[in-house]
N, C-alpha and C positions, 0 to 999 in steps of 0.2 A: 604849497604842496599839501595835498589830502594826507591825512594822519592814516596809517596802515593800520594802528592799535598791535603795534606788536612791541614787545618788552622784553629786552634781555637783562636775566634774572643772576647775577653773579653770587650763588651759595654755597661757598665752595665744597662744604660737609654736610648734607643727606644725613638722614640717620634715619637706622632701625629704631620703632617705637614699639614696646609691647606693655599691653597694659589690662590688669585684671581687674574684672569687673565685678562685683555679686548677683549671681540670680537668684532673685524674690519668688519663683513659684517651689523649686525641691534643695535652696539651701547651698547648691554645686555656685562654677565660678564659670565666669565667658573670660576666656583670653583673647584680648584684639592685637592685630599688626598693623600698622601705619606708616608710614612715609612720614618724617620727619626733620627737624631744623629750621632754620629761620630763612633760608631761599627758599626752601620746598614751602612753606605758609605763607610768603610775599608772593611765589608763582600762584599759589590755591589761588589766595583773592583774586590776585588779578584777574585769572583767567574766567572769576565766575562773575566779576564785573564785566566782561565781554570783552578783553584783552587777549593776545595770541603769547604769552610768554613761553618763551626757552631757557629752560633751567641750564646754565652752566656750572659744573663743577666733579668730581669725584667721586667713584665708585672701585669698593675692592675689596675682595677677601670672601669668606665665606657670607658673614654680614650684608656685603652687595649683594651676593645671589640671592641672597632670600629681600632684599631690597629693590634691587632691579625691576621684579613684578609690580610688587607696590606702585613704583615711579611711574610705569608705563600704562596703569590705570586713570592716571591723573589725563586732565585737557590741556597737557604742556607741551611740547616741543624737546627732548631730552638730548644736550651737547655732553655726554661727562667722558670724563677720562677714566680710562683704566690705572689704578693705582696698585701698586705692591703690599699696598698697608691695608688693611679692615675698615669699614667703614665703621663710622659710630652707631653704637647702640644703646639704648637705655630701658629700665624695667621699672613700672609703678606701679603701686595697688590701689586701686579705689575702691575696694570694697566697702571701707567706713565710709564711702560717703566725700573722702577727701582726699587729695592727690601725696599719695606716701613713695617717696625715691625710696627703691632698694639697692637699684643696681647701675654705673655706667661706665659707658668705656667708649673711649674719646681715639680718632683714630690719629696714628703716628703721621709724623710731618712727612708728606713729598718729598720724592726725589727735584734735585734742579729741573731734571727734562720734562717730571709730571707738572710742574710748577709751569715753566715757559709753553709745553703744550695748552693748559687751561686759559694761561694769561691770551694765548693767541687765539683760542676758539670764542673766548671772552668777546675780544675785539672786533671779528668778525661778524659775532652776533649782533654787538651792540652797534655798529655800523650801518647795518640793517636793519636797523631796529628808529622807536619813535621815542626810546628812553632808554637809559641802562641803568638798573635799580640794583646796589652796591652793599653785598651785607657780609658780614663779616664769617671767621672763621670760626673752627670748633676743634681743639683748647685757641686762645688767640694769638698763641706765640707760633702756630704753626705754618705761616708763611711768611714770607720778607716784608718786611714796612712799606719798602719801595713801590712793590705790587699794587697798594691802591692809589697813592700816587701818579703812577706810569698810567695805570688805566684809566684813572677820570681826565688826565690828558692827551692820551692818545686818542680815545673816543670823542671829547670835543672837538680836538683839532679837526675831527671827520663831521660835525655838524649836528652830532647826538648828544643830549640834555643829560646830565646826569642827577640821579639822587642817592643820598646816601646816609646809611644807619650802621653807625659804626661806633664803638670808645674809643677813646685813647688808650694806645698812640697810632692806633689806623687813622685814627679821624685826622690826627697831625700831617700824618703821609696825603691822607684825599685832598686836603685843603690845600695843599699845595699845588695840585691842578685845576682847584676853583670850581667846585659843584654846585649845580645848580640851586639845588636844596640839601638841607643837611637833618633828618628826625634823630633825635637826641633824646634820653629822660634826663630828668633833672641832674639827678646821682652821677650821671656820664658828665655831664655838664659841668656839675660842681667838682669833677676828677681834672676835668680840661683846664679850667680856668685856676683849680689851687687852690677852690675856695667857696666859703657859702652861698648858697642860692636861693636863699630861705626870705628874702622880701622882691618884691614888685620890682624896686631898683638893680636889685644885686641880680637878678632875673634876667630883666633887658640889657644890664651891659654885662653881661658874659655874651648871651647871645648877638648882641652885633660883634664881638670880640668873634666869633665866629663869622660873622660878615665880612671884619677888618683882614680876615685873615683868607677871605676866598670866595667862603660862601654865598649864594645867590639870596639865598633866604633860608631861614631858621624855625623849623618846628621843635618846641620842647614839652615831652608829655610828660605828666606829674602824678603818674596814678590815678587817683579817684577825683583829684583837682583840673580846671580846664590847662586844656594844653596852653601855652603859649607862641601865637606867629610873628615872626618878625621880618617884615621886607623893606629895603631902602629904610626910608624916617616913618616908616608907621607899624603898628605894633596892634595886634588883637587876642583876646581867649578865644579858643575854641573849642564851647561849650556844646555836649552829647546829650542825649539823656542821661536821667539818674538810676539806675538801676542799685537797690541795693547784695543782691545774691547772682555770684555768678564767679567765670573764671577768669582770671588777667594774664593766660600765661597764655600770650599768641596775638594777644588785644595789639600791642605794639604793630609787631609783624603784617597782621590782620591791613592796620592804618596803612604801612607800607605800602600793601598791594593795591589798597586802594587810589595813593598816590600815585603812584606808578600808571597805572590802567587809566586814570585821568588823563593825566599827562599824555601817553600814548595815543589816547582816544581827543585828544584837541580841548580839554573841557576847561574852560572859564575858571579864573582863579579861584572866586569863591565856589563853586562847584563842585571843585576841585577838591577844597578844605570839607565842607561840608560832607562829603561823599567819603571821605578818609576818615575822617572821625568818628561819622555813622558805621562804618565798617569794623572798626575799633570795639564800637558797641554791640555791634552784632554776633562778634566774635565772643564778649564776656555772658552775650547769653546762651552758650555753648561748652560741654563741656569739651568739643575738637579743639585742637588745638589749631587758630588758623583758618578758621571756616567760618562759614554763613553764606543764608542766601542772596542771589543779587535783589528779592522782592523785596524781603528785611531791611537790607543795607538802605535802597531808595526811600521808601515808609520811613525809618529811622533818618535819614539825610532832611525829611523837610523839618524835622525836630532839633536841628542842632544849630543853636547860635551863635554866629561871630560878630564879641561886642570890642568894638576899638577900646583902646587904652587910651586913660586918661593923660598919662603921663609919657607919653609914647611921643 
């Protein structure tokens, strides 16, 4: 079957982003508004990698309305539920020059009905869909464990690939339905397994410990160090460029969408890798959170190497 390139994008919290800028010619300040969270930056990418993504998840309150616009800007597909509660929003200053939190407010957990609504528009989409890219909540206690469990099984059982970027103990509930892929950072990694991550070894078996337990294959990114991939018996980095100055908050997310939009789009494993990671990159030369171009992202993809592990 030809790959449609469409991707449903499960995040279940959107969030309002306002953030203050300095302007250099009379001294005053630029306030920007944004569409934010980590579905809404896995939907960006994908969709400006040439993917058809549908944001699933939640909208409410005063927060939504002034959110709502935002979301409908975007090249996504928008499934959300209406919610009782607020949506999240957060406040930054950048005016030094660096990303200062002043303010956030995280929205209250769902009703059951908004819960099983979401779970079932989820489903539909990703059924329809050439992937289902799985991200987590905003606080993380806000939905049932169960939740991502049920979905990366009920959506395989229908013949859709899943991927998935989550902590523990979401990641415990996914793995229980056996996702295709699993992106991780280390610190997540080292929360899952109880324990250090800190050499080569301790590295690769947690990460098949994630294989053992479900997973298809294991991405784990390390900040400024090459990600590490893990499928079946082999094992590689995957190395981006180096950039020294820029921003890491979306870089994650950023890789995500890139995954996703691969997978969607039919593209060759290494392809695949290469094209996520580049995206990852393209994202920290940025100060959006989540963003980049698809010309960037490709130019940076022929730059990014994956070297097998020695000990893999």
């Amino acid at each position: 079957m030809t790959p449609s390139g469409k991707v449903a994008v499960f995040g279940p919290h959107p969030m309002l982003s306002i953030t203050v800028e300095a302007l250099t010619s009379d001294g005053g300040d630029e306030i920007h508004l944004h569409a934010a969270g980590q579905g809404v930056w896995v939907a960006r990418m994908a969709a400006e990698l040439g993917a058809k993504p549908a944001l699933c998840g939640f909208i409410g309150g005063e927060t939504g309305t002034v959110l709502r616009p935002l979301l409908e800007q975007m090249a996504v597909e928008l499934r959300l539920v209406e919610t009782g509660a607020e949506s999240g929003c957060y406040l930054h200053d950048r005016r030094s020059g660096e990303r200062e939190p002043l303010a956030q407010s995280a929205s209250l957990p769902p009703s059951r009905h908004e819960v099983d609504e979401l779970f079932s528009s989820t489903v539909a989409a990703a059924i329809d869909a050439d992937v289902l890219a799985l991200c987590g909540p905003y606080p993380g206690e806000a939905l049932p464990l169960e939740i991502y469990g049920n979905l990366v099984a009920d959506v395989k059982a229908n013949g859709t690939p899943v991927v998935v970027d989550l902590s523990p103990p979401r990641l415990d509930s996914a793995l229980e339905g056996s996702p295709d892929l699993v992106k991780i950072n280390d610190w997540e990694l080292a929360k899952y397994v109880e324990g250090p991550v800190d050499t080569e070894e301790r590295m690769l078996t947690a990460a098949r410990r994630l294989l053992d337990k479900g997973a298809g294959a294991a991405i784990i990114t390390r900040a400024e160090e090459p990600a590490v991939v893990v499928r079946e018996e082999d094992a590689w980095e995957l190395i981006p460029p180096r950039f020294e100055r820029g921003s890491r908050e979306g870089c994650g997310d950023s890789m995500m969408g890139g995954l996703a939009a691969c997978m969607a789009t039919g593209a060759e494993w290494e392809e695949m890798l290469r094209t996520s990671a580049a995206a990852g990159a393209a994202n920290f030369l940025r100060s959006g959170l989540g963003s980049g171009s698809r010309q960037v992202v490709e130019d940076l993809a022929s730059k990014v190497e994956l070297r097998p592990l020695q000990s893999s």
